[in-house]
C-alpha positions in Angstrom: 123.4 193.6 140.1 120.2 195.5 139.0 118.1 198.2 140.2 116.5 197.6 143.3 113.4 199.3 145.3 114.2 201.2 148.3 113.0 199.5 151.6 111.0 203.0 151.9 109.6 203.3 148.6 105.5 202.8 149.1 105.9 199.9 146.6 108.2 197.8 148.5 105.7 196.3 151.0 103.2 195.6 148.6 106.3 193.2 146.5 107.4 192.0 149.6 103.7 191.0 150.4 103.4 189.6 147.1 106.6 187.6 147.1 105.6 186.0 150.2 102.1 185.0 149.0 103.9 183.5 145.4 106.1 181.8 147.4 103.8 180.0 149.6 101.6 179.1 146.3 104.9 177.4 145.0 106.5 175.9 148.3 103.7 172.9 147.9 104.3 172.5 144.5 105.9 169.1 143.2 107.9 169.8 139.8 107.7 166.9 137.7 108.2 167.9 134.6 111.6 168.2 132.6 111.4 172.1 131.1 112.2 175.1 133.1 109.0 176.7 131.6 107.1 174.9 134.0 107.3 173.0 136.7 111.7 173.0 136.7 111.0 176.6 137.2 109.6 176.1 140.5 112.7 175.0 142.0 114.7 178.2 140.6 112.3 180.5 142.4 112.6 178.8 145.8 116.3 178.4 145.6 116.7 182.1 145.2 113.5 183.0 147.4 116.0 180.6 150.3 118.9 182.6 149.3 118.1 185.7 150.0 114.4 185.7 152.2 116.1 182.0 154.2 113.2 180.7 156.6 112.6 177.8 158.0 109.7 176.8 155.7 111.7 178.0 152.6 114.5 175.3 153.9 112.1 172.6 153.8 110.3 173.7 150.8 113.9 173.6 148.9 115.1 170.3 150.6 111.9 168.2 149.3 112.3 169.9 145.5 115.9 169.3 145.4 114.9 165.4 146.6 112.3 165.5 143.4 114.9 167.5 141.4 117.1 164.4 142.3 115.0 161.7 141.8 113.4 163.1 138.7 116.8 163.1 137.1 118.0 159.7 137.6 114.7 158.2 136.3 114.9 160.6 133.1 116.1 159.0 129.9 117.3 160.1 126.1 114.9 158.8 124.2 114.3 162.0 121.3 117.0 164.0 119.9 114.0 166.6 119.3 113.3 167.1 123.1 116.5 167.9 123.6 116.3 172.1 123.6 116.9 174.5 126.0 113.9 174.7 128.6 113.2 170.7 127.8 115.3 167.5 128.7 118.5 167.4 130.0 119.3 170.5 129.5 116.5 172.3 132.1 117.8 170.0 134.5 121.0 171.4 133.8 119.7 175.0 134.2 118.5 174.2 137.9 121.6 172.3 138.7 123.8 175.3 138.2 121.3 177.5 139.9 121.1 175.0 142.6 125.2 174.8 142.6 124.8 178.4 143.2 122.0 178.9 145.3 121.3 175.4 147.5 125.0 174.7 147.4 124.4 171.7 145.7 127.7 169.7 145.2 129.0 169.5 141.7 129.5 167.0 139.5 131.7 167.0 137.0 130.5 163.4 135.1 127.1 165.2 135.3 128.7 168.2 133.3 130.3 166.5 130.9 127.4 164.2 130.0 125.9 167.6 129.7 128.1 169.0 127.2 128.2 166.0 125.0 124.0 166.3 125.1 124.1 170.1 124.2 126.5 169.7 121.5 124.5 166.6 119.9 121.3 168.4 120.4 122.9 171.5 118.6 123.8 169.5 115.9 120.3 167.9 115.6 118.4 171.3 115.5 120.8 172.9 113.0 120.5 170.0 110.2 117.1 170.3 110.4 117.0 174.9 110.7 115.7 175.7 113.6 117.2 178.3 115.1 114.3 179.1 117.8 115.7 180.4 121.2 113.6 178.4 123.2 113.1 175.4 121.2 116.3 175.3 118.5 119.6 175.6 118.3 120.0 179.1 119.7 119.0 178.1 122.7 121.4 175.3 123.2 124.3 177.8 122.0 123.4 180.0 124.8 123.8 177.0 127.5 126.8 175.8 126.2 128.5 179.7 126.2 127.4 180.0 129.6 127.9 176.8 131.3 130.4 174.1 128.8 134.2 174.6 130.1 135.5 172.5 127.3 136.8 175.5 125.1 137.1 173.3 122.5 133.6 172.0 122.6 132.9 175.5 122.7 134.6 176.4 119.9 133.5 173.8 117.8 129.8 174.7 118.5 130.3 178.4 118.0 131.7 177.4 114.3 128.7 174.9 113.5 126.3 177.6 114.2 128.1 180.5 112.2 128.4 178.1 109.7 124.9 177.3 109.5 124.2 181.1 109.9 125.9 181.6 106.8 124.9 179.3 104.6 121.3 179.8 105.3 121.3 183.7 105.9 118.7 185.8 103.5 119.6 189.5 101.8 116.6 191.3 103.2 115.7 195.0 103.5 119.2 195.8 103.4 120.5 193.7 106.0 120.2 190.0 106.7 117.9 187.7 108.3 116.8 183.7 108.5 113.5 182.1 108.3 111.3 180.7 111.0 111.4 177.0 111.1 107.8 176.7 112.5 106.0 179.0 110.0 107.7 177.1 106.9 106.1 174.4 108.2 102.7 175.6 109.2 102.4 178.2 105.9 104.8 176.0 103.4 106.6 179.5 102.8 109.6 181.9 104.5 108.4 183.8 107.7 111.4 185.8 109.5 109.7 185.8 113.5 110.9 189.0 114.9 110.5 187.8 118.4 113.0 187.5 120.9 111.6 184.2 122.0 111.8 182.3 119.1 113.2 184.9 116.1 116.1 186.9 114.9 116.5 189.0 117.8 117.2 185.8 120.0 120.0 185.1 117.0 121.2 188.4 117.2 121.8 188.3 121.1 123.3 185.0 121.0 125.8 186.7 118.4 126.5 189.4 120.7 127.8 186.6 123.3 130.0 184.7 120.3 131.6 188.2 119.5 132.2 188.7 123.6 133.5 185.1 123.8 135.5 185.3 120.6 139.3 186.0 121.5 141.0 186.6 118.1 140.6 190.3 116.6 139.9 188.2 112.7 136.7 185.9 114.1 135.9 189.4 116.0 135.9 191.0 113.1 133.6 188.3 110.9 131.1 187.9 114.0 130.6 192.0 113.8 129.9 191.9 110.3 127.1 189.2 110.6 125.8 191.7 114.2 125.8 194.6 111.7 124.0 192.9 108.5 121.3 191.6 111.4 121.1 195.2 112.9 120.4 196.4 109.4 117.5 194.3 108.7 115.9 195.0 112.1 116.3 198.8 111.6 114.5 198.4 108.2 111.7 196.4 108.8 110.1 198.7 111.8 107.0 200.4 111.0 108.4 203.9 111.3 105.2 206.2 111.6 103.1 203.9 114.3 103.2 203.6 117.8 104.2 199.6 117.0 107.4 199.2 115.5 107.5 195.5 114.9 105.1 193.1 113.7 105.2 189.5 114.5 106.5 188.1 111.5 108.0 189.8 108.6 107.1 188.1 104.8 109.0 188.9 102.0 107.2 189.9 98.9 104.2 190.9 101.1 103.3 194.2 101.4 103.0 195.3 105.1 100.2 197.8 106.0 100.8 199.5 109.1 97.1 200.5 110.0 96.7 196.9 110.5 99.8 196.2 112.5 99.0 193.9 116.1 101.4 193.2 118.1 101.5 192.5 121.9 103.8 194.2 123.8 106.1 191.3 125.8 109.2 189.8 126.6 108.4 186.8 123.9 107.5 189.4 120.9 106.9 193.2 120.9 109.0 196.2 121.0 110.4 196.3 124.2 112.3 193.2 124.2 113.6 193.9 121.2 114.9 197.2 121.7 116.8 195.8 124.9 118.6 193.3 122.6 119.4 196.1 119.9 120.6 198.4 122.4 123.0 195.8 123.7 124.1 195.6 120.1 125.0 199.2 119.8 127.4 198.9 123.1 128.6 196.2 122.4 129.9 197.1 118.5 130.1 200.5 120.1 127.5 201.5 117.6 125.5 204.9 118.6 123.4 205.4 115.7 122.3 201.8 117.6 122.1 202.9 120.5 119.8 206.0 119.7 117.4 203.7 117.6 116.6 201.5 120.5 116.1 204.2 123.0 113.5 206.2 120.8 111.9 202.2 120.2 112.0 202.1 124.2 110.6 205.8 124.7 107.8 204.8 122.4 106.4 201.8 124.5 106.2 203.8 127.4 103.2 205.0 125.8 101.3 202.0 125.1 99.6 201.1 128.3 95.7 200.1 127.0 95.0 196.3 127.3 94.4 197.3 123.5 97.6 198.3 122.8 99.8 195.8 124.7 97.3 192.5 124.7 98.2 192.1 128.8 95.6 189.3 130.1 97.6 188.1 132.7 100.8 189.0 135.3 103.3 186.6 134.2 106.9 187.2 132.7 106.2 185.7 128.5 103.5 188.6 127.9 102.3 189.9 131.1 102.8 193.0 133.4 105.4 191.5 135.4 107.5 190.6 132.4 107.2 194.4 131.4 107.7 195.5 134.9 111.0 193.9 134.7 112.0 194.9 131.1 111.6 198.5 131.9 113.7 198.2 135.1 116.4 196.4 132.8 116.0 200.0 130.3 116.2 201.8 133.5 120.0 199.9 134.4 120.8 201.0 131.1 120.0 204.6 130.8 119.1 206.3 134.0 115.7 207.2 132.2 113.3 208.1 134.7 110.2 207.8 131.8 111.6 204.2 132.3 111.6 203.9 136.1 107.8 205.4 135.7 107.0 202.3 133.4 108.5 199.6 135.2 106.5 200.9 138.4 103.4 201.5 136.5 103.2 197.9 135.7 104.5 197.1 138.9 100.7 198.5 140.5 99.1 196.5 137.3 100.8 193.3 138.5 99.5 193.7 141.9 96.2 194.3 140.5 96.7 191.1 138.0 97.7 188.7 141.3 95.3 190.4 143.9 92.1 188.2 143.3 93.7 184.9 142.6 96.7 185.1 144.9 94.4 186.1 148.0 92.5 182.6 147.2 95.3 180.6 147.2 96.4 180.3 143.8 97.8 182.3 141.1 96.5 181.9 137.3 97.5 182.7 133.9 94.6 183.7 131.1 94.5 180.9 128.6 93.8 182.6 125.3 92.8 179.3 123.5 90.2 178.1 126.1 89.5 181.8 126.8 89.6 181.6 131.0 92.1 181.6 133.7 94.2 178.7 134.8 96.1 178.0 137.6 99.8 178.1 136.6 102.7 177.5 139.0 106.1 177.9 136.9 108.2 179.9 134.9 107.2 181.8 131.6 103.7 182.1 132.4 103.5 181.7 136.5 104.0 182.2 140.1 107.4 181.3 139.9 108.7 183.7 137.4 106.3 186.7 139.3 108.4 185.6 142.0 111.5 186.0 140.6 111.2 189.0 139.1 110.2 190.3 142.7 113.3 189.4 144.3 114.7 191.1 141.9 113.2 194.2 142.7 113.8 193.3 146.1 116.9 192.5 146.0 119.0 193.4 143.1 120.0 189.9 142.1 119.4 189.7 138.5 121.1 186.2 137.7 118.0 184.7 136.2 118.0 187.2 133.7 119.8 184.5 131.3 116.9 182.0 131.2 115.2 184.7 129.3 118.3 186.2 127.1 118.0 189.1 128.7 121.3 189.3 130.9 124.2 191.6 130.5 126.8 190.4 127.4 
């Protein structure tokens, strides 16, 4: 459980008002899409918003999006290894099933499962002959389902040595530690691009790492999984720009010369500082590593500072790169280290959020800034939404952090 608000803290009415406007945004909704990112999201939110706020509108709300949930499945189809990734295909509805399982008490089914684990596994393979390794759209993604949710320890198993396999084949000597390039930008720039973003870069493979070594059982795989955890450690300790109030850019190019005056990087939960830092100080408790540990709390301390629109690029209240997502992150530091300059942050942009929502959530709807079309959009799910605000309310609300996973940020 996390950190939550005292019932007589001055901010709790204000989430709980919030909550309850979110959710009545979302209870009309109809997902129809196949990622959790959007519309799959939806369903998460209500099934924990049931859970813990239970009403008799939030019982009807959650009985019609299970029905879609339902009927959305059985009419879905294979039809492109590619699709096959975390947060699209079979897989998101897989996410909500065991949310539902746990939330809606939905019944199980164990044929369901399996065909599951035979997707993920197939899907894994996919993505790693063709190197990606993106959290949300590669093969690190689908290694974080299976650890979490595939039974078969042999599937498991089998999976875990695919991707270390890949891992090693593929890995780079950088900057004294070592890294892998980003599938996207060798294909956009015809070059190697290491994405330092938890979202879709080597912190993402360095978390999922941190769960093989937890899974792991013998003391010799231990061993070779805490090697890889420390060359990936090194590189991200090396390539942070040491005297700026931004430690990592958003992509790291070898044989490019990086000038730190020109440094821009938003501060978020799918690139920036602050997610990153979370993941590395995981690292250091979990290798038992304080040097580690030390590094990401002074990265941590120095985002606390950057609060100008400026500074962090916050358009929006969402969880990818808004104040909610940092509202939430800060919280997590806060779990972590009984920082109060942490506490401070997380309710700092607890008050932006509600200034983010007021306007838009008053009039019915909640929307995301578009950067691309350059305007505001109405925007009901996950990464970018109502439903992910939401969720990161109850949270605050309630303690229940179990969501935390959908984003790589849960304990190890």
């Amino acid at each position: 459980m996390s950190y939550k608000i005292h019932s007589k803290n001055p901010l709790y009415q204000p989430s709980k008002q919030l909550l309850e406007q979110l959710f009545h945004i979302t209870s009309t909704a109809k997902p129809s899409g196949d990622t959790i990112l959007f519309d799959l999201g939806i369903i998460v939110f209500t099934a924990m918003y049931h859970h813990h706020f239970g009403n008799e509108q939030s019982k009807i709300a959650l009985e019609d999006q299970v029905e879609t949930f339902e009927e959305a499945l059985n009419n879905y189809a294979v039809d492109n290894p590619a699709k096959q990734t975390l947060v699209s295909g079979y897989l998101s509805f897989g996410l909500v099933y065991h949310f539902l399982k746990k939330y809606a008490k939905m019944e199980a089914s164990p044929y369901f499962e399996e065909n599951l684990d035979d997707i993920a596994f197939a899907a894994l393979e996919f993505q790693l002959d063709i190197g990606n390794l993106d959290f949300l759209y590669g093969a690190t993604g689908i290694l974080h389902y299976m650890l979490r949710y595939t039974k078969d320890k042999n599937i498991v198993n089998k999976a875990i040595s695919l991707y270390l396999t890949h891992l090693q084949k593929t890995k780079l000597h950088l900057k004294g530690g070592i890294a892998w390039e980003d599938y996207y930008f060798r294909h956009r720039e015809d070059k190697i691009g290491i994405n330092l973003g938890l979202a879709h870069g080597v912190p993402g493979i360095l978390k999922v790492l941190l769960s093989i070594y937890a899974y792991a059982e013998h003391a010799q795989q231990k061993d070779g999984i805490k090697k890889i955890i420390q060359g990936v450690v090194s590189f991200l300790k090396n390539v942070v720009f040491k005297q700026h109030e931004i430690a990592y850019s958003y992509f790291y190019i070898p044989d490019v010369e990086q000038d730190s005056s020109t440094v821009d990087t938003r501060l978020g939960w799918c690139y920036g500082d602050l997610s990153n830092a979370l993941i590395l100080y995981q690292a250091g408790k979990i290798i038992e590593d304080d040097a580690m540990i030390q590094f990401a709390n002074e990265i941590l301390q120095k985002t606390c500072k950057r609060k100008l629109q400026s500074s962090t690029k916050i358009r929006d209240a969402g969880l990818c790169h808004g104040t909610v997502g940092l509202q939430h992150m800060y919280q997590i530091a806060y779990n972590y280290t009984q920082t109060t300059d942490f506490l401070d942050a997380s309710q700092h942009w607890l008050q932006e959020t509600f200034e983010q929502c007021s306007s838009f959530v008053n009039e019915g709807a909640y929307k995301k800034f578009n950067p691309i079309e350059k305007k505001y959009e109405v925007d009901n799910g996950f990464l970018e939404g109502a439903a992910g605000i939401g969720l990161s309310l109850i949270t605050l609300l309630t303690g229940d952090n179990s969501w935390n996973e959908l984003l790589l940020l849960n304990d190890v």
